[in-house]
C-alpha positions in Angstrom: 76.8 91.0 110.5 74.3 88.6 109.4 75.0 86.9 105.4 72.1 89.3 104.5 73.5 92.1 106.4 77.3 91.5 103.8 74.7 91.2 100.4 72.7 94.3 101.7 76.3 96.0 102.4 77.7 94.7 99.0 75.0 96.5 97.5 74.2 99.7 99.1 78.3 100.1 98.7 77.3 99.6 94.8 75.4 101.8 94.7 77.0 105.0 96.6 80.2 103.8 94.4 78.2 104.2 91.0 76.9 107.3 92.1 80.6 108.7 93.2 82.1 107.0 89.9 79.1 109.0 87.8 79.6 112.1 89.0 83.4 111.9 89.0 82.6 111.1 85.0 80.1 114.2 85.2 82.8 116.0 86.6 85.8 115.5 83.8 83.0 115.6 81.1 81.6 118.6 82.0 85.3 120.1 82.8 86.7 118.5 79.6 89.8 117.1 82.1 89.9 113.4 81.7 92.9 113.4 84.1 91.1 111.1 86.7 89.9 108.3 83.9 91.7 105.5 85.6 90.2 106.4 88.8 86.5 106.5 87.5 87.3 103.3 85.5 88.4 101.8 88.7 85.5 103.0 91.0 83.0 102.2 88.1 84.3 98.2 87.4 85.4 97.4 91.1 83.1 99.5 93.1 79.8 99.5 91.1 80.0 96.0 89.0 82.1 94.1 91.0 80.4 94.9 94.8 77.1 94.4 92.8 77.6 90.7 91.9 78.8 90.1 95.5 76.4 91.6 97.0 73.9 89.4 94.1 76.2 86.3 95.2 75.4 86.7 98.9 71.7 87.2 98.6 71.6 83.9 96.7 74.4 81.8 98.5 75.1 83.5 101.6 73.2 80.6 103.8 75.8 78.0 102.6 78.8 80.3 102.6 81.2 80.8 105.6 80.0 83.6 107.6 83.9 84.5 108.6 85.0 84.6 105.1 82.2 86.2 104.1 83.3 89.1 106.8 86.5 88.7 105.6 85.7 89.1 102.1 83.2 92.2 102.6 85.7 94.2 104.8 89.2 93.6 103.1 87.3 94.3 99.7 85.7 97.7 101.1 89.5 98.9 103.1 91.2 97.9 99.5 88.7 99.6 97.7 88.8 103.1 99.5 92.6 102.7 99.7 92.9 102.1 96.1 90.7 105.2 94.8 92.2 107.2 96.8 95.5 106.1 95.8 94.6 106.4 92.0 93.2 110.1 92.7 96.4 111.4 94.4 98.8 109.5 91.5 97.0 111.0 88.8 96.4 114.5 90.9 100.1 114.3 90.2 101.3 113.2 93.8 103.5 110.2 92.1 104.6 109.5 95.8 100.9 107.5 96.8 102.1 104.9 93.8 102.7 102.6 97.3 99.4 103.2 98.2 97.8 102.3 95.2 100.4 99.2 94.5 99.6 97.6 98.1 95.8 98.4 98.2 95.4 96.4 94.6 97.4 93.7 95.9 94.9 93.8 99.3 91.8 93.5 96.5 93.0 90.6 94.8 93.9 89.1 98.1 90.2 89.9 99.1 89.2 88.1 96.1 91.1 84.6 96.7 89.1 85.1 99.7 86.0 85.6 98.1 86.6 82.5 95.6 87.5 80.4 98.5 84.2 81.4 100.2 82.5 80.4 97.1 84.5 77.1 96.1 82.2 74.9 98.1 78.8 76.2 96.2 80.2 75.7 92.9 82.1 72.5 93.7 79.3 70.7 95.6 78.2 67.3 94.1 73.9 67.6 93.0 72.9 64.5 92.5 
């Protein structure tokens, strides 16, 4: 996977995510059960906003980012991210038992963040003269 290749997958992934997280908001509006607002909230911020601005981080600095944390970055975010959604829709389907799931999968996102801002560290923390 090329550094355009993890932009371009950063934001197609955006974009399927704000679709799924508009309909699931479709869904509880239109069904007047806002059982799954967590969930949405989740797939809206992380999946929409947040895989949008990496995708918009890559297209801009992905020539002078590590291509292996880069991969890291886009495929620890994406496995966290499924896990976690799924996770949040079984909790709050009432399945209290996938709390695990959820619980390990956020700490698996914010581990794919450090990676993310150590990817990053060396654009922001470059000397320009």
């Amino acid at each position: 996977m090329r550094m355009h290749s993890v932009a371009r997958g950063f934001l197609i992934s955006a974009i399927v995510y704000g679709v799924l997280g508009m309909l699931l908001g479709l869904h509880m509006g239109i069904t007047h059960n806002h059982g799954q607002m967590p969930t949405h909230a989740h797939i809206m911020v992380i999946g929409w906003v947040s895989f949008f601005l990496f995708g918009i981080y890559y297209l801009q600095f992905g020539k002078v980012t590590s291509r292996a944390l880069s991969l890291t970055h886009f495929w620890l975010a994406q496995c966290a991210f499924i896990a976690l959604v799924t996770g949040l829709w079984l909790i709050y389907s009432g399945r209290n038992q996938f709390e695990p799931v959820a619980a390990v999968s956020s700490i698996a996102y914010a581990l794919s963040f450090l990676v993310f801002a150590a990817a990053a560290a060396p654009v922001f923390w470059a000397r320009r003269d």
